[in-house]
PDB file of N, CA, C and O in Angstrom:
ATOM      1  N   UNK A   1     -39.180  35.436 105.779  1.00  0.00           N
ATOM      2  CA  UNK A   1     -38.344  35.352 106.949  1.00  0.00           C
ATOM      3  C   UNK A   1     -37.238  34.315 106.745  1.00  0.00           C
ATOM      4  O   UNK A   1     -36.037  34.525 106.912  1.00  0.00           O
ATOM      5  N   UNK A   2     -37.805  33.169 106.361  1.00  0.00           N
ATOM      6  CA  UNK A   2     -36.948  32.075 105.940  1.00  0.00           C
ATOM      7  C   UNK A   2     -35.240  32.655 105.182  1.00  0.00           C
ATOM      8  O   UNK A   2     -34.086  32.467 105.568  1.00  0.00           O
ATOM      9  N   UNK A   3     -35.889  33.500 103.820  1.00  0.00           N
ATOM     10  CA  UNK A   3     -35.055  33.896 103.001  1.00  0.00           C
ATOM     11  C   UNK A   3     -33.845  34.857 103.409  1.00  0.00           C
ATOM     12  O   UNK A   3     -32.745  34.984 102.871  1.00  0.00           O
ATOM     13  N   UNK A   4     -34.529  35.655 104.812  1.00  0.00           N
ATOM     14  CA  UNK A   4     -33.317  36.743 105.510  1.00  0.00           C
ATOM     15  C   UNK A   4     -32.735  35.761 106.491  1.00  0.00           C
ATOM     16  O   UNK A   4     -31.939  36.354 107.219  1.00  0.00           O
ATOM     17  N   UNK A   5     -32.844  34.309 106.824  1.00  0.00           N
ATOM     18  CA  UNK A   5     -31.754  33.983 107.553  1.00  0.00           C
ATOM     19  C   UNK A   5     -30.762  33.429 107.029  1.00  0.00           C
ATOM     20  O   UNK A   5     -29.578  33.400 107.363  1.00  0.00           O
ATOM     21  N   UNK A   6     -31.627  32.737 105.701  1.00  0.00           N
ATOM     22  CA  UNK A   6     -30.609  31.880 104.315  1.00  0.00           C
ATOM     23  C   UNK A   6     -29.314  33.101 104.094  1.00  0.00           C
ATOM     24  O   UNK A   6     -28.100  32.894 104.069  1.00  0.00           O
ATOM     25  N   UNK A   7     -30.213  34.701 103.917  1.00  0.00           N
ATOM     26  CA  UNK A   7     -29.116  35.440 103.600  1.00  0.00           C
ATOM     27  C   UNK A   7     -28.362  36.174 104.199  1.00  0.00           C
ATOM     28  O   UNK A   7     -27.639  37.034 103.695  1.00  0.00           O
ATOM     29  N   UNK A   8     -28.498  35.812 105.680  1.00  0.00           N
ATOM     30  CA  UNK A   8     -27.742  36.384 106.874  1.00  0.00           C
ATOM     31  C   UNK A   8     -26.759  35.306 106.917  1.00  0.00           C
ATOM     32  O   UNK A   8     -25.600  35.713 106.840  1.00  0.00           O
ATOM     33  N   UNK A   9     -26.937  33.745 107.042  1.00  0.00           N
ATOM     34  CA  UNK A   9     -26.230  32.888 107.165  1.00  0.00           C
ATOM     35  C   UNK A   9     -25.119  32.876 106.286  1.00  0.00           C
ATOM     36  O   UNK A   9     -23.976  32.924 106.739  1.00  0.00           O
ATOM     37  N   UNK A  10     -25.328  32.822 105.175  1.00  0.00           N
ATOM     38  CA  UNK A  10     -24.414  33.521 104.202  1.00  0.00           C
ATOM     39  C   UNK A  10     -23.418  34.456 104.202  1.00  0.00           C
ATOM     40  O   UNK A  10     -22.197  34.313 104.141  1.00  0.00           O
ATOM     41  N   UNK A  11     -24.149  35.499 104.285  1.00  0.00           N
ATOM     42  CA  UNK A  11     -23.106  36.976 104.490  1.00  0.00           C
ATOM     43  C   UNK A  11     -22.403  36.615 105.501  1.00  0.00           C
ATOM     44  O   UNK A  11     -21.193  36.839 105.486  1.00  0.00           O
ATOM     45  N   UNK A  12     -23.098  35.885 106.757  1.00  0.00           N
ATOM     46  CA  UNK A  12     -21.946  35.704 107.667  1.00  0.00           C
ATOM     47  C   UNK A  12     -21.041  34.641 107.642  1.00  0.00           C
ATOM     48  O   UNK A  12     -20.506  34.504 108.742  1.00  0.00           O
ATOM     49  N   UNK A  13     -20.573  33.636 106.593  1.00  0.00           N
ATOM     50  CA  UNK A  13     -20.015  32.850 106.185  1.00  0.00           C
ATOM     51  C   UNK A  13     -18.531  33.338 105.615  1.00  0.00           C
ATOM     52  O   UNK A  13     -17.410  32.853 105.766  1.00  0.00           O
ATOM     53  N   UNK A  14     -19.170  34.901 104.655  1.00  0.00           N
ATOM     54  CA  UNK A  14     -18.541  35.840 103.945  1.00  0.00           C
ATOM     55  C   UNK A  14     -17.686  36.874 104.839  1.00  0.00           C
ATOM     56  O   UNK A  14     -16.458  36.938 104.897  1.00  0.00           O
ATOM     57  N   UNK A  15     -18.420  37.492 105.373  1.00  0.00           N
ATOM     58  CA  UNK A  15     -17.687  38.038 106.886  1.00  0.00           C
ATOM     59  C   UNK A  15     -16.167  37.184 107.374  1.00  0.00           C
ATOM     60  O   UNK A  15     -15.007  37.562 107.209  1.00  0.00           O
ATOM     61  N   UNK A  16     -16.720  35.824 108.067  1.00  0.00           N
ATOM     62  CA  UNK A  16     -15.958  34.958 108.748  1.00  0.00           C
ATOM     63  C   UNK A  16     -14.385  34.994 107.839  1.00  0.00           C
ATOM     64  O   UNK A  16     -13.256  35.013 108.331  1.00  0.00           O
ATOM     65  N   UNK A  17     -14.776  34.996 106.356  1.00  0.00           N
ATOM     66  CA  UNK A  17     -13.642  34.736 105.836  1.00  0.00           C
ATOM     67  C   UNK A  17     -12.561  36.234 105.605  1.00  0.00           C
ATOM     68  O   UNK A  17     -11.357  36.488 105.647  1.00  0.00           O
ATOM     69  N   UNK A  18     -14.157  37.137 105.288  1.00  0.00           N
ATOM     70  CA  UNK A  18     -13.040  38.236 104.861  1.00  0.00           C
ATOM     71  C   UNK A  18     -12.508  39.098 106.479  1.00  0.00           C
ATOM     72  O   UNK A  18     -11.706  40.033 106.473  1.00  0.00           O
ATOM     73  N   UNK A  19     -12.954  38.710 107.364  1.00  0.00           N
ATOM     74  CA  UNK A  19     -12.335  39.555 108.605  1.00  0.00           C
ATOM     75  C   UNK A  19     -12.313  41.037 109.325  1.00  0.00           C
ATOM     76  O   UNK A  19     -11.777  41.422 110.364  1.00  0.00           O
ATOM     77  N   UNK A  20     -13.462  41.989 107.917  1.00  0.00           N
ATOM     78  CA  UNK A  20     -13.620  42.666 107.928  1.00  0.00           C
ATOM     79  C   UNK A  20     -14.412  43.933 109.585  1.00  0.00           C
ATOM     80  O   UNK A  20     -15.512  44.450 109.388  1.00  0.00           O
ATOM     81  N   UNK A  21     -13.989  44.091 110.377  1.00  0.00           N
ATOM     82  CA  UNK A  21     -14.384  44.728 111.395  1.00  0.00           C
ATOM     83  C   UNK A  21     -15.560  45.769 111.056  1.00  0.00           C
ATOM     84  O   UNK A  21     -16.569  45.586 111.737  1.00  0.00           O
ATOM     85  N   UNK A  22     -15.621  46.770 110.184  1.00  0.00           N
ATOM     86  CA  UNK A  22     -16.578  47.373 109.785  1.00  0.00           C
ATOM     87  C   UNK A  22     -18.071  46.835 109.340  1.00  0.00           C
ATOM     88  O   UNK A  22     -19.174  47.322 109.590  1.00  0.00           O
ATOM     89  N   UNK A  23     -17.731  45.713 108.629  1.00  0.00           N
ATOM     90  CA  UNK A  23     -18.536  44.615 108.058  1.00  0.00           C
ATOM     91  C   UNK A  23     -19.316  43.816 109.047  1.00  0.00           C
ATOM     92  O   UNK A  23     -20.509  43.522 108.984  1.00  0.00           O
ATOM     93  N   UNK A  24     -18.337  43.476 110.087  1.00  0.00           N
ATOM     94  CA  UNK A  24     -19.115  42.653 111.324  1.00  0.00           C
ATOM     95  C   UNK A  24     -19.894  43.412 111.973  1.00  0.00           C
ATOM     96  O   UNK A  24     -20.972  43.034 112.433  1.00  0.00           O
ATOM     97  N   UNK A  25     -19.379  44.692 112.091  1.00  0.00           N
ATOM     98  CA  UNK A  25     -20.436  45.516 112.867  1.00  0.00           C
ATOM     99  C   UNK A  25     -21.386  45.678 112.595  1.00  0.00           C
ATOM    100  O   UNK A  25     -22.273  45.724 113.448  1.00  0.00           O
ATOM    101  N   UNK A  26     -21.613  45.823 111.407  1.00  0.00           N
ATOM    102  CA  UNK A  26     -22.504  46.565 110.121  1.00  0.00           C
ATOM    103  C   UNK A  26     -23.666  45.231 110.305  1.00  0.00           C
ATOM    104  O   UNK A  26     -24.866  45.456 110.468  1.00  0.00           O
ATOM    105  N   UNK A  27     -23.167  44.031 110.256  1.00  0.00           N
ATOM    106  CA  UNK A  27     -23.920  42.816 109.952  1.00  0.00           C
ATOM    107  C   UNK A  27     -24.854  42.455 111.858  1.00  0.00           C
ATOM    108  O   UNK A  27     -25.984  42.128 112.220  1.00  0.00           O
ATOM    109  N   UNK A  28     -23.693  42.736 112.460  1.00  0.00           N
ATOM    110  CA  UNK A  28     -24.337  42.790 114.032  1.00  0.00           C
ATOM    111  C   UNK A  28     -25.836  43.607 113.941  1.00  0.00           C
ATOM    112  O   UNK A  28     -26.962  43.214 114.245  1.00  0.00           O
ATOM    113  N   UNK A  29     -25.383  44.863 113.412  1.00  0.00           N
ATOM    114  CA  UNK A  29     -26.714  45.898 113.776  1.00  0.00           C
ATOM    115  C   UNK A  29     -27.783  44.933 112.972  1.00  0.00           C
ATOM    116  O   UNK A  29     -28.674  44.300 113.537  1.00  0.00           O
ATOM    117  N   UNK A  30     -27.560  44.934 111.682  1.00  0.00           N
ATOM    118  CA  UNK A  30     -29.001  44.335 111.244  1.00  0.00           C
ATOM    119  C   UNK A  30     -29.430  43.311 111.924  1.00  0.00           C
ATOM    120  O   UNK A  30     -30.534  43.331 112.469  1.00  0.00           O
ATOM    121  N   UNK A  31     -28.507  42.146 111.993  1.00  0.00           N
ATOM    122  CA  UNK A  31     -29.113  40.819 112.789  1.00  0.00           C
ATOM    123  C   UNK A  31     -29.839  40.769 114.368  1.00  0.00           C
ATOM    124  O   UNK A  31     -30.336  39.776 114.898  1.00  0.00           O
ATOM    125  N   UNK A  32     -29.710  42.514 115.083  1.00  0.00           N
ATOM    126  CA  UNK A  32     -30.385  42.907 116.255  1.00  0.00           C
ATOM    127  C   UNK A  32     -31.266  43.696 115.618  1.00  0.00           C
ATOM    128  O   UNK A  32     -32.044  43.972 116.531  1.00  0.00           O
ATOM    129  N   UNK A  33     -31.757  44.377 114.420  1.00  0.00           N
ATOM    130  CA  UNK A  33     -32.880  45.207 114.095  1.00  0.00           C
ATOM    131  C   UNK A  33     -33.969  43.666 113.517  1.00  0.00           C
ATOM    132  O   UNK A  33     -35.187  43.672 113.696  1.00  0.00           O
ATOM    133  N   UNK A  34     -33.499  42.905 113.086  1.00  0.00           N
ATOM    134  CA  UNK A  34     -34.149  41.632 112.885  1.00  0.00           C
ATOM    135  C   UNK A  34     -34.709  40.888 114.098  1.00  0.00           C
ATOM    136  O   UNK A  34     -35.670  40.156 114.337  1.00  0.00           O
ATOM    137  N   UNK A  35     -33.790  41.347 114.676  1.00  0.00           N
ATOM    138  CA  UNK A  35     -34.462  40.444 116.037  1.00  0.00           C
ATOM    139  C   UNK A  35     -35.028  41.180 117.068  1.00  0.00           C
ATOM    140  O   UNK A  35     -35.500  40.577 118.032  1.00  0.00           O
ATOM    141  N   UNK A  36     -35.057  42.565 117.005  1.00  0.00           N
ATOM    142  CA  UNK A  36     -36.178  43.418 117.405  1.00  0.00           C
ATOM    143  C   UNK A  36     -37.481  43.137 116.879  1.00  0.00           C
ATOM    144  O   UNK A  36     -38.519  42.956 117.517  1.00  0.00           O
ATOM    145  N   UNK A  37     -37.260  43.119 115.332  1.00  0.00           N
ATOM    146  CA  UNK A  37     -38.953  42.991 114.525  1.00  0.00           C
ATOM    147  C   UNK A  37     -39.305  41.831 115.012  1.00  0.00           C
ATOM    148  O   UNK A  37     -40.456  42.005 115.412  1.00  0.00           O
ATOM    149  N   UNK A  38     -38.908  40.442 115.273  1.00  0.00           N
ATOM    150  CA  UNK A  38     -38.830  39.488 115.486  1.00  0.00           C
ATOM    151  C   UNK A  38     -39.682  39.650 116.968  1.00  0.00           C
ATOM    152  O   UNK A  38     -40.758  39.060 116.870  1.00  0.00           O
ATOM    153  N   UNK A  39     -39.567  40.044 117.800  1.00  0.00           N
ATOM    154  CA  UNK A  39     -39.650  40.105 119.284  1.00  0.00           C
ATOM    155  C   UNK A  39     -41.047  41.010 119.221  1.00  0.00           C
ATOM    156  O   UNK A  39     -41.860  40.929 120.141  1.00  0.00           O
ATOM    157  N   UNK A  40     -41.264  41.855 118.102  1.00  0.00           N
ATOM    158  CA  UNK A  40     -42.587  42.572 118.429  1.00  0.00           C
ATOM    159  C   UNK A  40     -43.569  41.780 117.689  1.00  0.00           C
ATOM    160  O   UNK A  40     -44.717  41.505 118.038  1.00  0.00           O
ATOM    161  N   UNK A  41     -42.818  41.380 116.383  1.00  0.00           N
ATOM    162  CA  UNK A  41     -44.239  40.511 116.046  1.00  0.00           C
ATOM    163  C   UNK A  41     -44.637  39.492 116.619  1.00  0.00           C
ATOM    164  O   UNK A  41     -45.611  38.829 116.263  1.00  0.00           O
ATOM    165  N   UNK A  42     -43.658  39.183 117.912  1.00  0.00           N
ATOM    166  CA  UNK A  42     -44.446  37.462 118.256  1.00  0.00           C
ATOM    167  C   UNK A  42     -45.321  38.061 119.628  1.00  0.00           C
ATOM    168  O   UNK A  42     -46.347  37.451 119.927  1.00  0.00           O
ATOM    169  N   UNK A  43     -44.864  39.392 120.553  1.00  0.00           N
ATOM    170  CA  UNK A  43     -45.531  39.706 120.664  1.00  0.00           C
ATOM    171  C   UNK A  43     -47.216  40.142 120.470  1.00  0.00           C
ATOM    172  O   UNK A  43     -48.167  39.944 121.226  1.00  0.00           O
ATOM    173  N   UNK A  44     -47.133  40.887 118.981  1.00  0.00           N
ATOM    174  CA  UNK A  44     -48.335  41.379 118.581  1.00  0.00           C
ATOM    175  C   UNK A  44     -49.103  40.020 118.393  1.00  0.00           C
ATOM    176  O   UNK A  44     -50.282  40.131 118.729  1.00  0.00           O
ATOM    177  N   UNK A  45     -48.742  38.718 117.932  1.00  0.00           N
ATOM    178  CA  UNK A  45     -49.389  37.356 117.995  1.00  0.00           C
ATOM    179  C   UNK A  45     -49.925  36.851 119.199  1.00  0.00           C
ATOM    180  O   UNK A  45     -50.851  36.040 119.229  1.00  0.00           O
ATOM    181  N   UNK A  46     -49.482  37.216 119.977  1.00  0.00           N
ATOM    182  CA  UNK A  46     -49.826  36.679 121.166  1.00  0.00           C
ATOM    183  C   UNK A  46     -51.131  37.092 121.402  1.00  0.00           C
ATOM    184  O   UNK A  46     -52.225  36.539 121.504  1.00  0.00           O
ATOM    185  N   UNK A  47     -50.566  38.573 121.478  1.00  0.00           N
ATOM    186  CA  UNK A  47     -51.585  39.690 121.930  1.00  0.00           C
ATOM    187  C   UNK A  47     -53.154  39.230 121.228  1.00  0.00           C
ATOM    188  O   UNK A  47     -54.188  39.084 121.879  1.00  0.00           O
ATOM    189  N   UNK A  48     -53.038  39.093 120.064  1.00  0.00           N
ATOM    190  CA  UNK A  48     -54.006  38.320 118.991  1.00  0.00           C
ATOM    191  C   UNK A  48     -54.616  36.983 119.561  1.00  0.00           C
ATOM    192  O   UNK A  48     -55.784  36.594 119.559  1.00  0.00           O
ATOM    193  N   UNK A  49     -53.374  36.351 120.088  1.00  0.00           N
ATOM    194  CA  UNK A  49     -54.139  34.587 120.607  1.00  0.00           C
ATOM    195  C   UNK A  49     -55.010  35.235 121.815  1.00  0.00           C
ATOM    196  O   UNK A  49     -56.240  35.225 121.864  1.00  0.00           O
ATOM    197  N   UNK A  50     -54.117  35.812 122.797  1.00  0.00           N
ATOM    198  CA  UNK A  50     -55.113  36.089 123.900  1.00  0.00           C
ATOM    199  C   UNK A  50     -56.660  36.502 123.474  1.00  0.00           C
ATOM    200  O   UNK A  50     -57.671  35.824 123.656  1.00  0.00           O
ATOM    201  N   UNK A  51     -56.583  37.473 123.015  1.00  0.00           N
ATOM    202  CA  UNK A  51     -57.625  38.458 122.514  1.00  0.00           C
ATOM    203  C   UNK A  51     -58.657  37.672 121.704  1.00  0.00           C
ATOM    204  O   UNK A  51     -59.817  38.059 121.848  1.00  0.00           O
ATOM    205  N   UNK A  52     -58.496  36.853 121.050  1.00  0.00           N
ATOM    206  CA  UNK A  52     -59.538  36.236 120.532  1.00  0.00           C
ATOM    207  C   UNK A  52     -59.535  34.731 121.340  1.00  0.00           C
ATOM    208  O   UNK A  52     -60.104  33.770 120.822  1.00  0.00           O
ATOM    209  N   UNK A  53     -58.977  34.638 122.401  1.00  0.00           N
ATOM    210  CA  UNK A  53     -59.122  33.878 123.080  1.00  0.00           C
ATOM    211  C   UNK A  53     -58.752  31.867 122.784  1.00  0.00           C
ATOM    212  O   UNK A  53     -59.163  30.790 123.216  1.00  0.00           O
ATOM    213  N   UNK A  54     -57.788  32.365 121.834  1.00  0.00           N
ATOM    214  CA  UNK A  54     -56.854  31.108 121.744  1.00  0.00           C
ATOM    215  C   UNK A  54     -56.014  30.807 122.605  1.00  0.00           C
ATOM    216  O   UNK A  54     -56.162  29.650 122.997  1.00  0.00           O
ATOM    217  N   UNK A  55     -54.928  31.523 123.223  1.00  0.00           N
ATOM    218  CA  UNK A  55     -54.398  31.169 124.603  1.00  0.00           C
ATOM    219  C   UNK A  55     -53.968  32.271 126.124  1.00  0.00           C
ATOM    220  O   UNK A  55     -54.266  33.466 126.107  1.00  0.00           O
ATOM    221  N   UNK A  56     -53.446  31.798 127.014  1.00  0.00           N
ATOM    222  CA  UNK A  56     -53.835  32.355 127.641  1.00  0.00           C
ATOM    223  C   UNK A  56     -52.376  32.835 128.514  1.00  0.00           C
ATOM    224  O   UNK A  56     -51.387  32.634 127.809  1.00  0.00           O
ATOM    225  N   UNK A  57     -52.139  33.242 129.463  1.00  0.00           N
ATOM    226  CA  UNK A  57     -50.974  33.999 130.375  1.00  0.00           C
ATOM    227  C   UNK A  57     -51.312  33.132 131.559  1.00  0.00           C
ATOM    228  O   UNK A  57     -52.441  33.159 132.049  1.00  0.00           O
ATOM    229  N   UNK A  58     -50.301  32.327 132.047  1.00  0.00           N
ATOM    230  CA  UNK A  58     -50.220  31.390 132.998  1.00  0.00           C
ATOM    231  C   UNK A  58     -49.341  31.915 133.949  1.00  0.00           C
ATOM    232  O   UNK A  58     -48.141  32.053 133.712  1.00  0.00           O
ATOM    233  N   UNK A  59     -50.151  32.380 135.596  1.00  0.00           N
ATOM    234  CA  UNK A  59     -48.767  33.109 136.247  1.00  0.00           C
ATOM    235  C   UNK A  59     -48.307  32.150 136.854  1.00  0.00           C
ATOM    236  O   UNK A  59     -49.026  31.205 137.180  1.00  0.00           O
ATOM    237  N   UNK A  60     -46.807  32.211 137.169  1.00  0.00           N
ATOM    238  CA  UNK A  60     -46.139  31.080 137.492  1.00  0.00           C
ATOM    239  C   UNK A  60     -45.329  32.182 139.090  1.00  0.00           C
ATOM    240  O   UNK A  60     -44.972  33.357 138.998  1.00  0.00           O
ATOM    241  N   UNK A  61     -45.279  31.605 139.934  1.00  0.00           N
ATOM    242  CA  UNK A  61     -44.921  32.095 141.587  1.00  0.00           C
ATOM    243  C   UNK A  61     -42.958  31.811 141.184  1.00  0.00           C
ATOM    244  O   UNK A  61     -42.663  30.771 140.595  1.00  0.00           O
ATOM    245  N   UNK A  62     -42.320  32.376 141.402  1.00  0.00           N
ATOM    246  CA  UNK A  62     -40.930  32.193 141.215  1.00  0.00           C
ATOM    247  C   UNK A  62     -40.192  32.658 142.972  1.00  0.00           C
ATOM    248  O   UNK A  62     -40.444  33.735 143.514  1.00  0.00           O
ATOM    249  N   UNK A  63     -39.394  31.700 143.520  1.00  0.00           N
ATOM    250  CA  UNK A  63     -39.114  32.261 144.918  1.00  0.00           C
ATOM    251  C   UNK A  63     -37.580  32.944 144.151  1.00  0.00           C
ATOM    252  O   UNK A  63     -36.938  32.383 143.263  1.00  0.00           O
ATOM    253  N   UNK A  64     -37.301  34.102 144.701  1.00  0.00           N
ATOM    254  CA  UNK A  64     -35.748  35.026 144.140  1.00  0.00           C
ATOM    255  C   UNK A  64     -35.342  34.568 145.505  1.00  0.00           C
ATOM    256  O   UNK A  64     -36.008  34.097 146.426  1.00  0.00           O
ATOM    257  N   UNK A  65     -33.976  34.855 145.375  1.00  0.00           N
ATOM    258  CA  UNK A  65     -32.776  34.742 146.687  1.00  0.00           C
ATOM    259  C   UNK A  65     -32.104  35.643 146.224  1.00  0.00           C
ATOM    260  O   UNK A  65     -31.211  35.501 145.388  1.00  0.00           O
ATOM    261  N   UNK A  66     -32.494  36.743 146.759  1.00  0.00           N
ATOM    262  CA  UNK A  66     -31.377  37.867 146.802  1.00  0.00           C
ATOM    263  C   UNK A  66     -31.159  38.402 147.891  1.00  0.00           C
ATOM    264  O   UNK A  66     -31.107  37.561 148.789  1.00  0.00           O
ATOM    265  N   UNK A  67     -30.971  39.652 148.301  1.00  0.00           N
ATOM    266  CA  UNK A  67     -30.470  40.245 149.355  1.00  0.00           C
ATOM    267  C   UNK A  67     -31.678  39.941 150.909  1.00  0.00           C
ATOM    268  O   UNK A  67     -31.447  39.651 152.083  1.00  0.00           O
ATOM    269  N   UNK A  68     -33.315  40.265 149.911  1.00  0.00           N
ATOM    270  CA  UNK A  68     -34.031  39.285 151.006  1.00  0.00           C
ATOM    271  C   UNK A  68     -34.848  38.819 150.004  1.00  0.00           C
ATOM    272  O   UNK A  68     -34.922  39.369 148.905  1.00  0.00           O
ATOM    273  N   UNK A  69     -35.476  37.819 150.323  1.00  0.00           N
ATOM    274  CA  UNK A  69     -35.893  36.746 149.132  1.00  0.00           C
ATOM    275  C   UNK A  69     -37.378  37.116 149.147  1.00  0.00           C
ATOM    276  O   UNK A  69     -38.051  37.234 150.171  1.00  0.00           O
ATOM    277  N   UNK A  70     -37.880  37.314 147.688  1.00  0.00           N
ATOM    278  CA  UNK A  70     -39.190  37.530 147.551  1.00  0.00           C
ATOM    279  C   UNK A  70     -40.079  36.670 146.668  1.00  0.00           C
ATOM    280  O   UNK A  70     -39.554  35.578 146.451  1.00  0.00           O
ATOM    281  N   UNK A  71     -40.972  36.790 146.236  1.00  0.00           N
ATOM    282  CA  UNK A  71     -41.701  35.795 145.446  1.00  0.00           C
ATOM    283  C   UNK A  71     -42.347  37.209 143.969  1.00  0.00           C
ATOM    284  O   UNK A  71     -43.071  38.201 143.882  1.00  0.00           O
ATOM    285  N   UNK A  72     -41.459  36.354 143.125  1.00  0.00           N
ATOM    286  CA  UNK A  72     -41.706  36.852 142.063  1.00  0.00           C
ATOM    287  C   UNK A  72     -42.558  36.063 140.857  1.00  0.00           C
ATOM    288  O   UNK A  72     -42.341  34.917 140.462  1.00  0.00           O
ATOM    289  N   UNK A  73     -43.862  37.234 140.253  1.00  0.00           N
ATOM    290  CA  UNK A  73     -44.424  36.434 139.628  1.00  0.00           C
ATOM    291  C   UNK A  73     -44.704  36.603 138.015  1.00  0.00           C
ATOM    292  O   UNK A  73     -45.015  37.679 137.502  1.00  0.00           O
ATOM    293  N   UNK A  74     -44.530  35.261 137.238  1.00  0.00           N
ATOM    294  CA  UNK A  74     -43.919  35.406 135.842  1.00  0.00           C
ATOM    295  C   UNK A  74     -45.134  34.729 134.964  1.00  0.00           C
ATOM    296  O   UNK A  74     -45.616  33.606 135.112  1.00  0.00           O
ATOM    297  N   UNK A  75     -45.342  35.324 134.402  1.00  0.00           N
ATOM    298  CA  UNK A  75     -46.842  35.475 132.834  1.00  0.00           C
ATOM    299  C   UNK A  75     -45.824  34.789 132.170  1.00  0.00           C
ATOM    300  O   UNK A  75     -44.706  35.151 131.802  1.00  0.00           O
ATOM    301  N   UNK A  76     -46.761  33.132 132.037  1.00  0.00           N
ATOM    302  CA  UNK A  76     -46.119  32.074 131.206  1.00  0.00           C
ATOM    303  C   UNK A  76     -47.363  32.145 129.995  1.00  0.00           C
ATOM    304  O   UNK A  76     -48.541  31.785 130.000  1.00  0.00           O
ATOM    305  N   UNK A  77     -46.702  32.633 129.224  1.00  0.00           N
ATOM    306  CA  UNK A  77     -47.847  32.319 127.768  1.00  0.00           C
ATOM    307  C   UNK A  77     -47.610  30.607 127.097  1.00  0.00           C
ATOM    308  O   UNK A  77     -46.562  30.022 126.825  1.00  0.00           O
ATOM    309  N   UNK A  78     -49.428  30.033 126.954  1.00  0.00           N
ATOM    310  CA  UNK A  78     -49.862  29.022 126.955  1.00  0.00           C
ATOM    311  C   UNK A  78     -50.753  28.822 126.182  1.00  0.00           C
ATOM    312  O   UNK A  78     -51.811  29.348 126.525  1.00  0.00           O
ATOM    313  N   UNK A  79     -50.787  28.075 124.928  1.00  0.00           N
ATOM    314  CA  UNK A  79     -51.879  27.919 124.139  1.00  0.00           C
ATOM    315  C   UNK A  79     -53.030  26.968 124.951  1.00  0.00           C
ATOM    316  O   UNK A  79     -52.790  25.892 125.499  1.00  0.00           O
ATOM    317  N   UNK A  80     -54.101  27.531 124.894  1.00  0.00           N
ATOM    318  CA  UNK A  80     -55.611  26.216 124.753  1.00  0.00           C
ATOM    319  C   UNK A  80     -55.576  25.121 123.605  1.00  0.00           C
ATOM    320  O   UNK A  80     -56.493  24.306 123.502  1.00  0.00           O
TER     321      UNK A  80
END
């Protein structure tokens, strides 16, 4: 993981200079397919801490102010 940001950081160093529009795009998509995989595996970890019972989902009460104000409630993940 380390090594694809060393070489994202890079390419986009390379980008910056050459100005290339096709290139930026091109470099956009991967750096959001990276950060998709990114988003499921910390997911699937979690899923793992819970499950074997390393940590846990902390609901947290949130008051909204919108059109009429409700109480919304948000799963704070929390290690033991």
């Amino acid at each position: 993981m380390l090594h694809n940001i060393q070489k994202n950081l890079t390419a986009c160093k390379k980008l910056q200079a050459a100005g290339d529009k096709a290139a930026i795009a091109e470099e956009l998509k991967l750096l959001n397919d990276i950060a998709k995989q990114t988003k499921k595996r910390i997911d699937q970890v979690r899923a793992y801490a819970v499950e074997m019972d390393y940590a846990y989902y902390d609901p947290q009460y949130v008051e909204v102010a919108a059109k009429e104000a409700y109480t919304q409630t948000r799963n704070i993940f929390k290690m033991k």
